[in-house]
N, C-alpha and C positions, 0 to 999 in steps of 0.2 A: 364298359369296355375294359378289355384285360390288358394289360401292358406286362410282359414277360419278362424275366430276365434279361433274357439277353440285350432286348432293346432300352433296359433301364443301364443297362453296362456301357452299352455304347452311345447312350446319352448323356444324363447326368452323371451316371458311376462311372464314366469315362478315365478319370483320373486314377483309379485303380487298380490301371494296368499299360498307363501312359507310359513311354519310355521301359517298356521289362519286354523279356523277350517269354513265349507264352505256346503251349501247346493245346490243341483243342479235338478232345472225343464228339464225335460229331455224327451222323447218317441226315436223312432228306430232312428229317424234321426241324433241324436246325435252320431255323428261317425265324424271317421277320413277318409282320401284319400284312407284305407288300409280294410276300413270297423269296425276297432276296436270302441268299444263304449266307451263313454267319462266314463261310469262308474266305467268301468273295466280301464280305463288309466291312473283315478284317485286315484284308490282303490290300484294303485301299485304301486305311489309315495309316498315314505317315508315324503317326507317335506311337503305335504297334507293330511289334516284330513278332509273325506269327510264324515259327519255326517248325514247327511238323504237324499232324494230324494224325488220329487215333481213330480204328473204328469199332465198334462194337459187334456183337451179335447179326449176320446177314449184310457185314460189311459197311465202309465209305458211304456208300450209295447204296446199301437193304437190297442188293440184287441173287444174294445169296440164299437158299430155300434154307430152312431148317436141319440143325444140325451138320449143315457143310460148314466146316473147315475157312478160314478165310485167309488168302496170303497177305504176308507186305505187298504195296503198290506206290501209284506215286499220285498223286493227283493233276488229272491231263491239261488243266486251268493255269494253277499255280507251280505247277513242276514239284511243290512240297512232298515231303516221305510221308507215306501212309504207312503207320504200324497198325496191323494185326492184332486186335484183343481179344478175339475168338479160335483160339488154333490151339498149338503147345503152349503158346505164353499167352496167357492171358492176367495176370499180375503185371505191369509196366517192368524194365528190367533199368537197373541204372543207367546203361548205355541208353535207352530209349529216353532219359527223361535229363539227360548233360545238358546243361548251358541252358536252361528251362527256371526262370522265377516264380511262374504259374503252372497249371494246368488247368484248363478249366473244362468240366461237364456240362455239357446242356442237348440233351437227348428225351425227346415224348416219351416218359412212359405212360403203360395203361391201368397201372392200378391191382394189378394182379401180382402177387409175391413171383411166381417163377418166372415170368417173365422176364429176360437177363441181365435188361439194361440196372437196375438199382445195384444188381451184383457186379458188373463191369465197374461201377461209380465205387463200389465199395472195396474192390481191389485197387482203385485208383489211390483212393484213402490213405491203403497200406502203404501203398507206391511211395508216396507223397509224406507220410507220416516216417517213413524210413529216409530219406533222402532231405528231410527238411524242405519240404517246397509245398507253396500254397497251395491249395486245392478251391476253386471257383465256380461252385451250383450255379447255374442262372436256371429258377426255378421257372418250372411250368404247371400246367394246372393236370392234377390228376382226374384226365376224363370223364371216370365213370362217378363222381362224387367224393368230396373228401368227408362225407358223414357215414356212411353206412361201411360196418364191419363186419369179417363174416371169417368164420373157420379155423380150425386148429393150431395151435405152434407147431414149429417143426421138433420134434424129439433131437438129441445131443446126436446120436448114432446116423441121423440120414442129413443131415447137413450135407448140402452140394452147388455145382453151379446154379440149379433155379429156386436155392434158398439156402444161402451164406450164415444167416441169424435166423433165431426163432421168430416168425413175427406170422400173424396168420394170414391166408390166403389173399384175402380180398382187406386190404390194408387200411385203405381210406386217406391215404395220406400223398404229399407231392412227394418229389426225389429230394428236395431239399431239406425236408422235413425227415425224411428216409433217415439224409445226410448225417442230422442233427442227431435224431435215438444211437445208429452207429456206432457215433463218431464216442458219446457220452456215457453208452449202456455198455460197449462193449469193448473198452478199454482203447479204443483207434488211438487217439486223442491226436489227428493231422492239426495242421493249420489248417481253420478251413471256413473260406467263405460263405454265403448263404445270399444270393444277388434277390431279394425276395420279388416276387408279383405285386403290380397292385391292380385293385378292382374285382380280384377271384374271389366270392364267396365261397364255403366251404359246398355249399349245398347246391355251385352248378354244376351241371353236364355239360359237357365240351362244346355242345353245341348255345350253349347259353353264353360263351366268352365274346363273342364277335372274331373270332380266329380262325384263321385260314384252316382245315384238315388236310394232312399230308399223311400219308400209310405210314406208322410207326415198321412194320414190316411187312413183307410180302403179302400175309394169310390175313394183317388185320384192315382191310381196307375199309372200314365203315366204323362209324362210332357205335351202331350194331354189332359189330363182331366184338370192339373192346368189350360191348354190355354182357355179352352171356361168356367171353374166355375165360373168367375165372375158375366156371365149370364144365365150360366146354373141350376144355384144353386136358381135362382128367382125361377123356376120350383117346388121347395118344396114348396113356399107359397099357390099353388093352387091343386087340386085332379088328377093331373096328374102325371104321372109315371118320376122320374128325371133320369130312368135309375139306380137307383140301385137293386139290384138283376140281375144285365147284368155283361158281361164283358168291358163294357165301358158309365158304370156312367156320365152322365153330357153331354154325345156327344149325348145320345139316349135318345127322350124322347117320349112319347104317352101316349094312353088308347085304353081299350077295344073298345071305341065307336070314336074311332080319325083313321080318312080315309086319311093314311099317301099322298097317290100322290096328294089327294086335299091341302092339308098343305104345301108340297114341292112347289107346283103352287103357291098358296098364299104367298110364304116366296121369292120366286121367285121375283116376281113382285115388293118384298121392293128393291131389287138393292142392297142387303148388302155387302160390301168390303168383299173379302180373303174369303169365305165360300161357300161351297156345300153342296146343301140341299139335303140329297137321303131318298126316303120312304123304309119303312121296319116294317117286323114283329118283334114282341120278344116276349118273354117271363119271366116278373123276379120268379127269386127263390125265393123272399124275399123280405118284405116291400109291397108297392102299388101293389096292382095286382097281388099278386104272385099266379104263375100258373096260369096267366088268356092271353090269346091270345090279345095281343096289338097292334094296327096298329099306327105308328108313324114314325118319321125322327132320321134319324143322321147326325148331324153335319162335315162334313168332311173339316178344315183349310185349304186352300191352301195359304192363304199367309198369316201368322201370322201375319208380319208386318202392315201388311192393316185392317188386320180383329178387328175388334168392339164387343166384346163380350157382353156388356151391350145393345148399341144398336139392337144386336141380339136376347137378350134374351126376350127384351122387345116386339122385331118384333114377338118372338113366342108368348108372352102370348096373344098380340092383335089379331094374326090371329087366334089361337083357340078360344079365347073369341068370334070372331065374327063369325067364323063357328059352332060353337057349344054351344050356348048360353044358351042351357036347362040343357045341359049332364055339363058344365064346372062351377067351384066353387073355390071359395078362401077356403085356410084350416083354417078353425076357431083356436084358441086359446084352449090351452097353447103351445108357442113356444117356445124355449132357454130363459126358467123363465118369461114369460110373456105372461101373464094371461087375458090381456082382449084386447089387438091391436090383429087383423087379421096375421097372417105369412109375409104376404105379405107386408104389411107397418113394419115390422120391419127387413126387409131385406131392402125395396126399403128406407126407414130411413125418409117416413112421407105418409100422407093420400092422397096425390094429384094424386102422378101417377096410385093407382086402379084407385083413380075417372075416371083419364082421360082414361086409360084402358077399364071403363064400356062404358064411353060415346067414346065411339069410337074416343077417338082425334087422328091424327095423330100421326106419330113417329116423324118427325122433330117438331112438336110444341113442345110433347114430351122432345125430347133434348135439344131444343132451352132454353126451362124455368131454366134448371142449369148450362147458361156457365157462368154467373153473377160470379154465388157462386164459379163454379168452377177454375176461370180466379184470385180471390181472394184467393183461397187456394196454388195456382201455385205459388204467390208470398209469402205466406208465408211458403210452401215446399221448395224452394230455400231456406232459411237461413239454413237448416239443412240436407242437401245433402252432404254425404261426400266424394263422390266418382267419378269421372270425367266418 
């Protein structure tokens, strides 16, 4: 059984934060074994002054679709200030963090570099690292396994919101640990907590913790969806449907003019570990294509262990780029604040792999070109692993 941060915080690590006044980044997954939320568990301890609240990416309450904008609000429980870390400011501003001894993080992520939430945490860092004020991980376990590593640095030049530092795709690591390389690699140096887990092996899946699942956001409602977003999520870069507006985002993806059994054939013949490709129609409610008849695939894991989500993802964009050359496009710019790189180099975190994409390079050559970098980051992830 996994015991979380937060609930080691306001158990035994209680004294920590007894008596300080404390701000907390938070959305739904902020809860305990029992489903109670940290804000209500904090707003009832007398020896805790919980002074404002922070949200992340898709808001307070993850009600917010992709890429909206999210205002200050209040929270309608506590009367507390909700600031905004998704909008213009997304750095904490001094005004926002006055009269504050702590700040503490504790938000699911899924394991995936772009995903925002490790970047919110690591502008908090800054926040905190300027302003002299603690900063307070209460780790959680990284869903999709903290063993398995996968995919590229990001290059100095595409640095952005869904990847702050060079660190490759599929990380392997908690936010805590995130916290740690940061805080030490990249000169942060906040004050900064680390609430650790106990009971998380490196080597479970979310579904092996005994813990509740609660939607990190909107589109990932399944510990399925976390398994293939690493590479499913490339899917947004270009005018194909990544499956939202479906009831399984990231596993489904097509267009109107993508002839799903020819795609499954083509995906077929890459030989990819743990994956079934099956063709299918859909239709999204919302976003790309909505209401328009889509022929495309879904993804179906059969052995999570084996399976390769980045090598997969990348197996899609190649074989639809090469069956569909006229009808398929990169989605031009502005993406998550960035205004003149392509989607797609700021996901894959530099210009090589569209090129090699357009020009038809293979997928091993592909892969081959970032074990260098990624063989080098593996030894410096080991100094900050906390967890066996």
């Amino acid at each position: 059984m996994v015991v979380t941060g937060l609930e080691k915080l306001l158990g035994a690590e209680i004294d920590r934060i007894a008596g300080r006044t404390v701000g907390l980044i938070a959305n739904p997954t902020t809860v305990d074994r029992e489903l109670n939320h940290a804000i209500d568990r904090f707003h009832a301890r007398k020896e805790i002054e919980l002074a404002c609240l922070f949200g992340p990416e898709h808001g307070l309450r993850a009600t917010a679709q992709d890429l909206i904008e999210v205002e200050d609000d209040a929270d309608p429980v506590t009367g507390l200030p909700v600031r905004s870390l998704y909008g213009p400011t997304r750095i904490p501003t001094k005004e926002m963090l006055d009269g504050l001894d702590a700040l503490i993080f504790d938000v699911q992520d899924v394991g995936s570099r772009y995903y925002t939430y490790i970047w919110t945490m690591a502008h908090a860092m800054d926040a905190c690292a300027r302003d002299d004020i603690e900063l307070i991980v209460l780790d959680r376990p990284n869903p999709i396994d903290g063993v398995h590593v996968e995919g590229n640095l990001i290059e100095g030049s595409h640095l952005s919101f869904v990847g702050l530092y060079p660190i490759p795709n599929r990380h392997g690591m908690t936010s805590g640990e995130i916290a740690r390389l940061v805080n030490d690699e990249f000169g942060v140096h906040c004050n900064l907590t680390v609430i650790e887990m106990e009971g998380w092996n490196r080597s479970d899946w979310f579904d092996e913790t005994g813990l509740p699942w609660v939607l990190p956001s909107p589109n990932i409602p399944t510990l399925d969806t976390a398994t293939v977003y690493p590479g499913g999520c490339l899917i947004e870069g270009t005018n194909l449907s990544e499956g939202r507006g479906t009831t399984r985002p990231f596993e489904i993806m097509g267009a109107p003019w993508v002839d799903g059994e020819k795609l499954a054939r083509a995906l077929r013949e890459e030989d990819l570990p743990g994956v079934v490709f099956r063709p299918l129609c859909f239709e999204p409610t919302f976003q790309k294509f909505k209401g328009q008849l889509c022929g495309g695939i879904q993804q179906h894991v059969v052995d999570r262990n084996a399976y390769l989500p980045l090598r997969t993802g990348y197996a899609l964009l190649r074989a639809v780029r090469k069956l569909w050359p006229r009808e398929f496009a990169w989605r031009p710019p502005p993406y998550e604040y960035e205004l003149e790189r392509p989607a797609i180099e700021i996901l894959s975190g530099n210009s090589k792999i569209r090129e090699q994409i357009d020009n038809g390079v293979p997928l091993v050559e592909i892969e081959n070109a970032w074990q260098v970098d990624l063989a080098r980051f593996e030894k410096v992830r080991e100094r900050y692993l906390i967890y066996e």
